[in-house]
N, C-alpha and C positions, 0 to 999 in steps of 0.2 A: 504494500500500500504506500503510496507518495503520498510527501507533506500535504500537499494539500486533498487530497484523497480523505486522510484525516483530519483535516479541518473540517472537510463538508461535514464529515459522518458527525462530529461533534455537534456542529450547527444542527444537525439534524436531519438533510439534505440527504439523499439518495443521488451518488456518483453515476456520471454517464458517461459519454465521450473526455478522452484525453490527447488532445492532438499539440501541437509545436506550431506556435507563431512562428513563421519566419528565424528559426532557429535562436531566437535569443529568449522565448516566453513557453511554459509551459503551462495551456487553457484546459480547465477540468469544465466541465459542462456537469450543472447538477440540475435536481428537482427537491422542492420543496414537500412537504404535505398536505399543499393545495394544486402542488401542481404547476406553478411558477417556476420559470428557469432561472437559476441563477449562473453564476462566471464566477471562477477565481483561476486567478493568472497569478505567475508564480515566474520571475526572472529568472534565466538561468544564466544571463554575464553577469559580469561586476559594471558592467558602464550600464547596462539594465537596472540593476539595485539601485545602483546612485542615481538614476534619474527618477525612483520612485515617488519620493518626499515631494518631488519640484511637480508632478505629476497629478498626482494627492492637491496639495495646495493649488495649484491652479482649478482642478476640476472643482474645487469648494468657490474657489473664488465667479469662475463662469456660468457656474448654473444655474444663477438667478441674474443673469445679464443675458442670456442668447434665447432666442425662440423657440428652441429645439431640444429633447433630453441630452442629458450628457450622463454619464457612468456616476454614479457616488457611492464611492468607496467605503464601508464600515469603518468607522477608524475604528477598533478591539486588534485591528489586522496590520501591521506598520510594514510591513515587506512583502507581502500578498495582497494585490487586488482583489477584494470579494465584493461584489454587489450586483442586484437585480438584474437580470437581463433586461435590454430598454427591447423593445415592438419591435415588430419589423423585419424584412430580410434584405440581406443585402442589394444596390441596384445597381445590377447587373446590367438592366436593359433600362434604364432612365426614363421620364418619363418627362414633358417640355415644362411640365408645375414641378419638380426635383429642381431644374436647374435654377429657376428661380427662386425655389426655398432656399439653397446653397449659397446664392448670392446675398440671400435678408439674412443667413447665419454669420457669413462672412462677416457682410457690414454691420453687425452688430459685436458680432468677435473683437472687430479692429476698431472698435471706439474705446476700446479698454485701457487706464493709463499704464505710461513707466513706472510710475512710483508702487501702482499695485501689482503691476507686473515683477517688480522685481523684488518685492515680498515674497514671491512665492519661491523664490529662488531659480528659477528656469533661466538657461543661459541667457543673454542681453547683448543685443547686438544693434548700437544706434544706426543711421545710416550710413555714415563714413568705413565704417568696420562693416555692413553689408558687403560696399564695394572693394574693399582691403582686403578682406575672406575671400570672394570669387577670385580677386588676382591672386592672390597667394595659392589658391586649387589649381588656377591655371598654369602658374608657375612648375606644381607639383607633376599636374601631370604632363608638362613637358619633357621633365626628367623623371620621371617614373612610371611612365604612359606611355610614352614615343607621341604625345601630341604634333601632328604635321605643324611645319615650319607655314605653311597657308592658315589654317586651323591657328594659330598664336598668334598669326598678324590680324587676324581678321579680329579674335576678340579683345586683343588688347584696341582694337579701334571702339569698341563695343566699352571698354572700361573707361576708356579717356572720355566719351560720349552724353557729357552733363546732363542732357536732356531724359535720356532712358533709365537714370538710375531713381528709386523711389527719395520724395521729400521728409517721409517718415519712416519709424519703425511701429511694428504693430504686434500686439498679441494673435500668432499663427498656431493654427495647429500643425502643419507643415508636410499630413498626409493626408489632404482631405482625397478618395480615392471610392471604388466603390464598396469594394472592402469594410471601407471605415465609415461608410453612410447609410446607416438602414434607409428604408423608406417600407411604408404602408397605405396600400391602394395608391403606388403613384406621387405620393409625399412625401417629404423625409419627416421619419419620425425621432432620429436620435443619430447620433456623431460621438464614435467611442475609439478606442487606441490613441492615446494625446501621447506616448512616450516620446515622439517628437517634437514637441510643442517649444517654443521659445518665442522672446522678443526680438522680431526681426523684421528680414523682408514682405513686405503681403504678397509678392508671387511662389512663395511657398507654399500659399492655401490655393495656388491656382492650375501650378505646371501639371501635375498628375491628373486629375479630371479631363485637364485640354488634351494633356498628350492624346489622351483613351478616347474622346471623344469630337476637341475640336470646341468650337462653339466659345471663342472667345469673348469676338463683341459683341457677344448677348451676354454672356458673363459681366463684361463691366459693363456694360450698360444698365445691366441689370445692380449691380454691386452700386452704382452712381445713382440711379435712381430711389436704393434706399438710404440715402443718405453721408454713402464713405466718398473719402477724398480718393481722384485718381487724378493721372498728371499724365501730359503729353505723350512719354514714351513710353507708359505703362506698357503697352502691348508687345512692343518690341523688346522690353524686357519682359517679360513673362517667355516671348517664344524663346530668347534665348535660355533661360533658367532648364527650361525644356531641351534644348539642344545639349545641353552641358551633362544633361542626366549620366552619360556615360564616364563623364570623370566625378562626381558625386558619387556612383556606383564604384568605379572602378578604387577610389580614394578611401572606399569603407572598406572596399573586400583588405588592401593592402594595412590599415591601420587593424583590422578587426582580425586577422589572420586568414580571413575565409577566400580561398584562391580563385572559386568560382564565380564571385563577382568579378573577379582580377580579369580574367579569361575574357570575361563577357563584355568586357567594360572596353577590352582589345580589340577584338572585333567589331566591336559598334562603332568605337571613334577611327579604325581604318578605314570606314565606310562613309564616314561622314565628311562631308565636304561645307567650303562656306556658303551662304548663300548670297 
């Protein structure tokens, strides 16, 4: 029986499936005795552990700010995620009311300040340190990537490029995806997995949904309309955040030890040209 195996049983909960986030979480799927699902997740890195706390405090602090459920964590539990399952399944096949609930979560995400953001302890990255961090990736995967000598001129023009880089930082989740977005009849009903969550870029809540599907400028248009600030080169920065994914991949598998993002991350940026 695993740790948390015996949690549930404690709580009371009848164990069900036990499957592997993405190789760094392990999700026990229980039932209650009414019959409600519950989740406990369970780290298994250390850089997983350590972002627990920061994870914890944000979700207390969000979920009476956003329109949508979000996970709340039992605190009795300091290193196990345990809490309700929120509605819904995943959305797989999106639905044209999803996209614009995505955009009212967003813009209500990113009204969130620094000062409460950085109580919760979640890394913090103003803007200047946005665009310092991509150069500094870019740099990395030059010499650790074989990034083309085309490929480092084009985005170091992409860096120098005042226009495209955001005027703020905001509270992201950073994998908004479909994965991580229930929806019900069509809706979304709740936004869970925040281990990536920090003060930073806003195209971090945007690159993954577009990559999968596209539908930018209905995204900020929609995102503008409820109220968030967007700025001239939003979108040309978002496509690139997007284009980049293979040295953000390629740059975890090498820091995390795990070779087959390394692999994958090789092949996609041999392939990719500027545009």
């Amino acid at each position: 029986m695993t740790e948390i195996g015996e949690i549930a049983l404690a709580m009371g909960l009848r164990p069900g499936s036990l499957v592997e986030s993405g190789g760094d979480f392990l999700v026990l799927h229980a039932l209650d005795a009414e019959g409600a699902a519950w989740i406990l997740r369970q780290p298994r890195r250390e850089w997983a552990l350590k972002r627990m706390g920061p994870e914890r405090a944000l979700l207390d602090l969000v979920a009476d700010r956003v329109p949508f459920p979000v996970p709340r964590w039992l605190p009795e539990h300091q290193d196990i995620a345990v809490y309700r399952a929120l509605p819904g399944d995943r959305a797989d096949e999106p639905s044209d009311e999803y996209f614009e609930d995505v955009a009212r979560f967003l813009a209500a995400l990113h009204t969130i300040g620094q000062e409460e953001a950085a109580r919760t302890g979640v890394e913090m990255r103003l803007p200047g340190e946005i665009r310092s961090t991509i150069a500094r990736k870019i740099h990395r995967a030059r010499t650790e990537l074989g990034l083309s000598a085309e490929l480092w001129r084009y985005w170091q023009a992409w860096i120098d490029d005042d226009s495209t880089w955001p005027p703020r930082s905001v509270v992201a989740h950073a994998d908004i995806c479909p994965a991580n977005t229930l929806v019900d009849n069509g809706r979304l009903s709740g936004v869970i997995d925040w281990t990536d969550s920090l003060f930073g870029d806003p195209a971090a809540d945007f690159r993954r949904l577009v990559k999968q599907f596209g539908r930018l400028d209905e995204l900020i248009e929609a995102y503008a309309r409820h109220g968030s600030e967007t700025w001239p080169g939003m979108q040309r920065h978002v496509e690139e955040r997007i284009r980049m994914a293979p040295v953000d991949s390629g740059l975890y598998g090498i820091d995390s030890g795990q070779d087959r993002y390394v692999w994958s991350a090789l092949e996609r940026l041999a392939q990719l040209q500027p545009r």
